[in-house]
C-alpha positions in Angstrom: -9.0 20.2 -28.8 -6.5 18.4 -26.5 -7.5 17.6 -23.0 -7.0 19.7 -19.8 -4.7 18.4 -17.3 -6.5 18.1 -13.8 -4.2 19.7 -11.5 -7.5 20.9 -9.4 -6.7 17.4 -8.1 -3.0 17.8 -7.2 -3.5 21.4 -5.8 -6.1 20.7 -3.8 -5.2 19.0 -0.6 -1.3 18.6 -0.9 -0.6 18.1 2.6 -3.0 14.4 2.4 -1.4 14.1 -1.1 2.0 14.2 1.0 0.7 11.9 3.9 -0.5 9.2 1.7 3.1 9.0 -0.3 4.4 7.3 3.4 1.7 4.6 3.0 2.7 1.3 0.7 0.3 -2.2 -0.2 2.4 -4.7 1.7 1.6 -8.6 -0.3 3.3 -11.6 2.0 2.5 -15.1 0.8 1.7 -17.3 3.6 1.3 -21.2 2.9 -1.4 -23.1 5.0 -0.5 -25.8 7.1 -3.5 -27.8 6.3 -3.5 -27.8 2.5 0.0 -27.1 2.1 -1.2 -24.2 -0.1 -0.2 -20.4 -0.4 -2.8 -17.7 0.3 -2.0 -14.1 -0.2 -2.4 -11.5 3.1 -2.4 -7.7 2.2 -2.6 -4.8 3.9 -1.7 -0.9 3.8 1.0 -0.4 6.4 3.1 3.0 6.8 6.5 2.8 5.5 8.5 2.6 8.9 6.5 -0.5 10.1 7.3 -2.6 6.7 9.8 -4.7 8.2 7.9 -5.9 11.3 4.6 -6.9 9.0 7.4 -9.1 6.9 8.3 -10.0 10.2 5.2 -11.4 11.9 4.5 -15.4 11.3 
């Protein structure tokens, strides 16, 4: 018996399913001025503001 394909999930709430497409996991490597050595900052940020997170120092 082959298994069911759970489109309960993508049926349900497709307007959030929509919203959440717009949202992207944003990784910028920034090095430490005491060590010398890089540490990783993330965050969720909505696809229009990508550029300014990349921007900030």
């Amino acid at each position: 018996m082959a298994k069911q394909a759970k489109t309960a999930i993508k049926t349900k709430d497709q307007k959030a399913a929509a919203e959440a497409k717009n949202w992207t996991k944003v990784i910028r490597a920034v090095r430490s001025p005491k060590t010398g050595a890089y540490t990783f900052k993330e965050s969720i940020v909505h696809k229009d503001k990508i550029k300014d997170f990349l921007a900030k120092k």
